[in-house]
C-alpha positions as a Markdown table, in Angstrom:
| # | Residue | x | y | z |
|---|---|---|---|---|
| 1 | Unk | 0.0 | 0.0 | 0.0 |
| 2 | Unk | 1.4 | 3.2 | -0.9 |
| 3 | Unk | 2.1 | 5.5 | 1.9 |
| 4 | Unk | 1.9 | 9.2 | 3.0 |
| 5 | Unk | 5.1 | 9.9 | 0.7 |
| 6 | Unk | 4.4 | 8.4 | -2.2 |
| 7 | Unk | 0.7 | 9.9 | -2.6 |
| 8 | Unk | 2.4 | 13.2 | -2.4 |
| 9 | Unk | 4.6 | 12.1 | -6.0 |
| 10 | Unk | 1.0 | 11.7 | -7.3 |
| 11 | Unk | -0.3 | 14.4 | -6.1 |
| 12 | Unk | 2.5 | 16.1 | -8.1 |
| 13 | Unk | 1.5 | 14.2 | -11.5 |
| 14 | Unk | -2.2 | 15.6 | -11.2 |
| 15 | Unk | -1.4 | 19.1 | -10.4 |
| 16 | Unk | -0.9 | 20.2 | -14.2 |
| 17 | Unk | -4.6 | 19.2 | -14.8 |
| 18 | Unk | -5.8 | 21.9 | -12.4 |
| 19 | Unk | -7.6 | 24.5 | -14.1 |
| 20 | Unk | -8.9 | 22.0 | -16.8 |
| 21 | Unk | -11.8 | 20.6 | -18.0 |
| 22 | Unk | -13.7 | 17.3 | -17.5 |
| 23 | Unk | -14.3 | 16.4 | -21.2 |
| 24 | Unk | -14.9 | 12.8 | -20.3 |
| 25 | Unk | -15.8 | 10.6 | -18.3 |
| 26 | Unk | -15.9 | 6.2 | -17.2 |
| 27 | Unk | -14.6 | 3.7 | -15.4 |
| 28 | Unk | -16.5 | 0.9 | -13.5 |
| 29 | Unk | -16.4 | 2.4 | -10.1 |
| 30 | Unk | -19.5 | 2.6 | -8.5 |
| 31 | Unk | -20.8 | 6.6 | -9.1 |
| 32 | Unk | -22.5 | 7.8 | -11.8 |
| 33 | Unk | -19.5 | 10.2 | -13.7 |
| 34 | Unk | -21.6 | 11.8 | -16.4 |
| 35 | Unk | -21.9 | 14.9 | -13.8 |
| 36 | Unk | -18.3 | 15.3 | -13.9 |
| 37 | Unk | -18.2 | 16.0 | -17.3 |
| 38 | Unk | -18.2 | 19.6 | -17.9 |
| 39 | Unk | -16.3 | 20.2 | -14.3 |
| 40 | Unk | -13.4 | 22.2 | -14.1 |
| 41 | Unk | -10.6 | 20.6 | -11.3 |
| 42 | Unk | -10.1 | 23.0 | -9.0 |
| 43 | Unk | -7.2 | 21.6 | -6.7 |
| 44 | Unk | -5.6 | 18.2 | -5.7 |
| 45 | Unk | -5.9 | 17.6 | -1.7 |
| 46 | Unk | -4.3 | 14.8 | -0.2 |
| 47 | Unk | -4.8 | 13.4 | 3.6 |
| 48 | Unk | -2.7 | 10.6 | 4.0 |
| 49 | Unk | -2.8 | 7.6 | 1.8 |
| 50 | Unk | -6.0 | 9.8 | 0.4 |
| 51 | Unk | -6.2 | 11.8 | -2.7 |
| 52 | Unk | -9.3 | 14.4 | -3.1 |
| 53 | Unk | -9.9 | 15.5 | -6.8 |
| 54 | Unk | -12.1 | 18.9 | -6.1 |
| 55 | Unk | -14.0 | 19.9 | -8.7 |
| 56 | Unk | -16.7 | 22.7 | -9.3 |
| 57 | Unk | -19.6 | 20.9 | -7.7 |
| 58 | Unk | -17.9 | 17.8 | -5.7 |
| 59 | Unk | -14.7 | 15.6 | -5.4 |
| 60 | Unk | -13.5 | 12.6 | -6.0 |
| 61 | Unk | -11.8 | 10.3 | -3.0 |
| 62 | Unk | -9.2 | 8.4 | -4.3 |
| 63 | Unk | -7.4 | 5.6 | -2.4 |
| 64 | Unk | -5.0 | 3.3 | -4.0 |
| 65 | Unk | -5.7 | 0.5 | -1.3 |
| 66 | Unk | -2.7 | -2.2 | -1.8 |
| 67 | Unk | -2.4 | -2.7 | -5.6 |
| 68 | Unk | -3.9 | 0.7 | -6.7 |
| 69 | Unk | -1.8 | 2.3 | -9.7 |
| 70 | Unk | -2.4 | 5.4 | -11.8 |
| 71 | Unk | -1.1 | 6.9 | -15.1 |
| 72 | Unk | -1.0 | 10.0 | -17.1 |
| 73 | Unk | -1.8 | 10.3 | -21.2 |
| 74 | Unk | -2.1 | 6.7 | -21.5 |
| 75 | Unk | -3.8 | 3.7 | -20.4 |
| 76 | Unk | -1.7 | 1.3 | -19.5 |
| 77 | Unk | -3.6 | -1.2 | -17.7 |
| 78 | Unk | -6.7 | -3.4 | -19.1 |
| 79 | Unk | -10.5 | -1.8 | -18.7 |
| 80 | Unk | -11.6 | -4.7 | -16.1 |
| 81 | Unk | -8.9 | -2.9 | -13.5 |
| 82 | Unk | -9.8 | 0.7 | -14.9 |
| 83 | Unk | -12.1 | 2.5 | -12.3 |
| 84 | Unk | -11.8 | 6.2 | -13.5 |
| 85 | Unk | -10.6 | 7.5 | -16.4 |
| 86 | Unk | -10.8 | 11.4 | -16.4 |
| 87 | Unk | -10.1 | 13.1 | -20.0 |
| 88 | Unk | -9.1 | 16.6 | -20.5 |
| 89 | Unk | -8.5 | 19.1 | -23.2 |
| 90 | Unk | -4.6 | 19.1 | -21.9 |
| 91 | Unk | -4.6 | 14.9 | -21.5 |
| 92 | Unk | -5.6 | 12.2 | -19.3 |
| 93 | Unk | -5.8 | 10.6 | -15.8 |
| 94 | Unk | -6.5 | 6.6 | -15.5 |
| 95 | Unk | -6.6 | 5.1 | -12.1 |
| 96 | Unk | -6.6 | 1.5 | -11.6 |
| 97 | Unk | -7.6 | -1.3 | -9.3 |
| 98 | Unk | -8.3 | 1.0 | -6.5 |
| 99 | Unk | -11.3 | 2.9 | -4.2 |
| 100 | Unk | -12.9 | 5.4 | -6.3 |
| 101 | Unk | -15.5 | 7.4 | -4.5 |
| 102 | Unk | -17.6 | 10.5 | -5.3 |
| 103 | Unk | -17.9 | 13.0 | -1.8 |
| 104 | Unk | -19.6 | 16.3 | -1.3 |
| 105 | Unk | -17.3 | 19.1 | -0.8 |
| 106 | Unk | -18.8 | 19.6 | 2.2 |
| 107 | Unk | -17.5 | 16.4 | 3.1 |
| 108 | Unk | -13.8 | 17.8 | 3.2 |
| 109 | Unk | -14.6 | 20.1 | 6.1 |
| 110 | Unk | -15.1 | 17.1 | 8.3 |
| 111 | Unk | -11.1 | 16.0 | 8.3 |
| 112 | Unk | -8.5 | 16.5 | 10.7 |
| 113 | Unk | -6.3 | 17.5 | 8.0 |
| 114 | Unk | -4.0 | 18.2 | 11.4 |
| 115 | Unk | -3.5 | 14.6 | 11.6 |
| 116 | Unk | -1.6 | 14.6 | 8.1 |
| 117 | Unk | 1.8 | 13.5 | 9.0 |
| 118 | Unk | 3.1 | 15.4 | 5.4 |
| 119 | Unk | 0.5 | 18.6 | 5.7 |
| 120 | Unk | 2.4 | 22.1 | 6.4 |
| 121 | Unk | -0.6 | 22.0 | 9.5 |
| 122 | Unk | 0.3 | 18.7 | 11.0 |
| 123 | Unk | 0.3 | 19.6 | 14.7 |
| 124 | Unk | 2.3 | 17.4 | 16.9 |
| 125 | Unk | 0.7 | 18.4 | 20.2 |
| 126 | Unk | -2.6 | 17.2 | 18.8 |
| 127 | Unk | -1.2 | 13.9 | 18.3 |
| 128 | Unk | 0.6 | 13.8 | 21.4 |
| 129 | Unk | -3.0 | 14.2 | 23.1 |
| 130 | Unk | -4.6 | 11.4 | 20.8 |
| 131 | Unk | -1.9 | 9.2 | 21.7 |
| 132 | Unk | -2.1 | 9.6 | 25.7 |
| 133 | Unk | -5.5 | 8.8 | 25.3 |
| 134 | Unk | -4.6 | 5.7 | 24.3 |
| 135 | Unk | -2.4 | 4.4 | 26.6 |
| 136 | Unk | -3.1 | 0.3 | 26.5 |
| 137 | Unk | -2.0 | 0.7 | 22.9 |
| 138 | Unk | 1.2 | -1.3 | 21.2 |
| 139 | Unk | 3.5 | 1.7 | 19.7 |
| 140 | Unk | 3.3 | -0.4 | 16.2 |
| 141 | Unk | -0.7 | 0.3 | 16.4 |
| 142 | Unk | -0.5 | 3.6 | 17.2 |
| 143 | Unk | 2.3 | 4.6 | 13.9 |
| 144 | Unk | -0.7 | 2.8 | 11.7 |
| 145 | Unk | -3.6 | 4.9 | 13.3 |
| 146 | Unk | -4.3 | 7.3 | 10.3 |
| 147 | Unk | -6.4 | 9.3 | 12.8 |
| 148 | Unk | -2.7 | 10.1 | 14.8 |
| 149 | Unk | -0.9 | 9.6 | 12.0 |
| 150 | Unk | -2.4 | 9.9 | 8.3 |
| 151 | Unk | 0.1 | 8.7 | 5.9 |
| 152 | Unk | 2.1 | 6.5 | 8.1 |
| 153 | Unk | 2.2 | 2.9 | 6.9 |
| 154 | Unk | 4.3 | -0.2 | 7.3 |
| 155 | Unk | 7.8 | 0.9 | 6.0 |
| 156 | Unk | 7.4 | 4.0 | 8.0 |
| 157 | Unk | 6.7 | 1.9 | 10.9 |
| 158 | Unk | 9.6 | -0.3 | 11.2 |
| 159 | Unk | 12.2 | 2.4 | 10.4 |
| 160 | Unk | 10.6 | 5.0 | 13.0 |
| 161 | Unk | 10.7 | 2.7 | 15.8 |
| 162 | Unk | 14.3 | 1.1 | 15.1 |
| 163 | Unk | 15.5 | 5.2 | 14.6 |
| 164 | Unk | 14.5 | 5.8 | 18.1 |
| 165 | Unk | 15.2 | 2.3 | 19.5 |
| 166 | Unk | 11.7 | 1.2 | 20.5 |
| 167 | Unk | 10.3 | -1.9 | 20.3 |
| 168 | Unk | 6.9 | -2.3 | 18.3 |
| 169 | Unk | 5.0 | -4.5 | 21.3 |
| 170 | Unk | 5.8 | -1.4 | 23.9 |
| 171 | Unk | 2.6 | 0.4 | 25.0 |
| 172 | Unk | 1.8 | 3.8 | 24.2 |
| 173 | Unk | 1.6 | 4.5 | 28.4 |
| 174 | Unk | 4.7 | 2.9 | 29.4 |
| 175 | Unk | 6.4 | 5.3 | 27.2 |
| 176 | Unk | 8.6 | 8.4 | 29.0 |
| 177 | Unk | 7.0 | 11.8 | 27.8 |
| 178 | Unk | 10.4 | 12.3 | 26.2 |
| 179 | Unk | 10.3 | 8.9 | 23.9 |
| 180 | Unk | 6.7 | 9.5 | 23.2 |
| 181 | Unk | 7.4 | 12.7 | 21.6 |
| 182 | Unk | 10.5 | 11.4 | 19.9 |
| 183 | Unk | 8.3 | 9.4 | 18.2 |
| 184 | Unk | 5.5 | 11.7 | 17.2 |
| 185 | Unk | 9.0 | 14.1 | 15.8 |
| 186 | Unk | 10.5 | 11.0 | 14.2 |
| 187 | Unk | 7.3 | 9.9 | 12.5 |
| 188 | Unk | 7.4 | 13.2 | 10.1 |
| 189 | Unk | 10.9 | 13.3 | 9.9 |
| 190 | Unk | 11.3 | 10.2 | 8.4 |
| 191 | Unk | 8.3 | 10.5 | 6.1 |
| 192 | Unk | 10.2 | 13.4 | 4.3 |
| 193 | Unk | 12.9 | 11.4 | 4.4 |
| 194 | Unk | 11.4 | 8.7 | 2.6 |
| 195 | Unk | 10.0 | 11.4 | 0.0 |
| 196 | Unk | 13.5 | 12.2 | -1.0 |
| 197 | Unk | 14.8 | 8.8 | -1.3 |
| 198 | Unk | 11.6 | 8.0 | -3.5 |
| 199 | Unk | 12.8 | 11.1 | -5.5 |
| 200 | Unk | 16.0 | 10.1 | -6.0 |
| 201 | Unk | 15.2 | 6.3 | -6.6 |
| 202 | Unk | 17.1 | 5.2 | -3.7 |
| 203 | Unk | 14.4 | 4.6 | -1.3 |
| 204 | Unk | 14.9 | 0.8 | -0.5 |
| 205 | Unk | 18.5 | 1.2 | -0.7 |
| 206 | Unk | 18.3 | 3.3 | 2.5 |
| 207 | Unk | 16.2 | 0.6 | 4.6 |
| 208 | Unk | 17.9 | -0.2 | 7.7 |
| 209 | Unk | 14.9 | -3.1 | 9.1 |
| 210 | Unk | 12.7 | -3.1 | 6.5 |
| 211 | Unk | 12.4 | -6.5 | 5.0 |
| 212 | Unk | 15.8 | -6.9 | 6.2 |
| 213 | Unk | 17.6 | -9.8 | 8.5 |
| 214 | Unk | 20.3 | -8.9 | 10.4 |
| 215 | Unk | 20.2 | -5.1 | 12.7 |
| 216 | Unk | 23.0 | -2.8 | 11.2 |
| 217 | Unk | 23.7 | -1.6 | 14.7 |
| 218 | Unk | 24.5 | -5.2 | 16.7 |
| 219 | Unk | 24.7 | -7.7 | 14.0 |
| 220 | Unk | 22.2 | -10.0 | 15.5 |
| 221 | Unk | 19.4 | -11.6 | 13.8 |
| 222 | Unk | 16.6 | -9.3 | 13.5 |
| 223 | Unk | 12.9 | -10.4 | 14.8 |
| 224 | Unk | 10.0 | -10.9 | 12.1 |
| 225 | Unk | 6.4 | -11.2 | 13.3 |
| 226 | Unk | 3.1 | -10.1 | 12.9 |
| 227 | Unk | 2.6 | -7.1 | 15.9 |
| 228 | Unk | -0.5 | -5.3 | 17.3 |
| 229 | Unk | -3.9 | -5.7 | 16.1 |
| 230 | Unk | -3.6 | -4.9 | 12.6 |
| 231 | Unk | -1.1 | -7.5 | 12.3 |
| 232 | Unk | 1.4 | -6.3 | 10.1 |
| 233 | Unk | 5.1 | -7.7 | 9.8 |
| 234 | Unk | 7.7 | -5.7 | 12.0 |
| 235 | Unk | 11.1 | -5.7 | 12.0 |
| 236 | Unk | 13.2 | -5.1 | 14.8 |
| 237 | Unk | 15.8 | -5.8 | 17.1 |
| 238 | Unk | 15.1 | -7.2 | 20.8 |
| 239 | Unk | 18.6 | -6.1 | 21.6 |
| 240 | Unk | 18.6 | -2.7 | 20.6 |
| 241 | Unk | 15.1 | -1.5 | 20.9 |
| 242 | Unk | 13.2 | -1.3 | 24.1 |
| 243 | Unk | 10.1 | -3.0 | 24.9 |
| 244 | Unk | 8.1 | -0.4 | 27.5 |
């Protein structure tokens, strides 16, 4: 699933259509697109692993779920995985085998865009207070919670929580004020981090747990299991993180 990061490169692709003109409209997701046609895009929004298309009248909610994919000018994937395909005068937008959903505008006013771990608002004292009202929950829970932390996914996980040495089973109450907010501070550095390694190609390359064996720090073996609730893979090292 793409993370926070990596909707912000598509966010990029889009923005040249702003301005333009829905000329066409189809896909098979579930909305009726003929009152897009005739729509001018007014802005690309993103909130997390989200992407808002706002046009004159509504938007279009956008989530590329686990094997989503877009493209720009071309299609390059068959029409049974095609959900929206959005022509312009300037070009075209095709998105593919993901969640395409039409909202009110007024819908947008009802999200914590605060809680955007990539937004120019995203206010860390805000998340501080989510998180200390949730103190029974496992650290590796709490990183996935797109209402703390919308954007954060998997990759972000792992490498957050070996950066600041904690281990993903710790509980958000045990932690000392001070580790808590290192980890509220590390959570966005990291994820602009990861948005210049995705620039430059080098993203994977700069993995430390991820998907990896062996901790670069101790040299021991490092620990793969399925943590918290959502259970999703984790990485880490007993040695050199700390289980609170």
């Amino acid at each position: 699933m793409p993370e926070g990061p990596s909707i912000i490169l598509m966010k990029e692709n889009l923005l040249p259509f702003v301005g333009n003109t829905v000329t066409e409209a189809s896909g098979n997701a579930k909305f009726d697109k003929e009152p897009l046609i005739g729509q001018t895009l007014r802005e690309v929004r993103t909130f997390g692993k989200q992407t808002y298309l706002v046009f004159d009248e509504s938007a279009v909610r956008i989530h590329l779920l686990m094997f989503g994919s877009y493209s720009v000018d071309e299609q390059t994937k068959p029409d049974k995985s095609l959900r929206l395909s959005l022509f312009f005068q300037t070009g075209s937008l095709y998105f593919y085998t993901c969640s395409v959903k039409s909202v009110d505008l007024e819908f947008l006013s009802t999200i914590d865009w605060e809680a955007d771990i990539m937004s120019e608002i995203w206010d860390p004292k805000k998340a501080e207070k989510k998180l200390k009202s949730k103190p029974e929950m496992m650290v590796c829970d709490a990183l996935m919670n797109q209402d703390i932390f919308s954007g954060v996914g998997n990759i972000i996980k792992n490498e957050v929580l070996f950066r600041i040495g904690v281990h993903p089973e710790s509980l958000i109450g045990n932690l000392p004020v001070k580790k808590l907010r290192e980890l509220i501070a590390e959570a966005r550095n990291y994820s602009f981090d990861f948005l210049d390694w995705k620039r430059e190609f080098v993203l994977k390359k700069k993995w430390l747990v991820h998907t990896k064996t062996i901790c670069p720090k101790c040299g021991e073996k490092l620990v793969k299991k399925q943590t918290g609730l959502g259970k999703r893979r984790s990485f880490y090292c007993e040695k050199d993180q700390k289980l609170y």
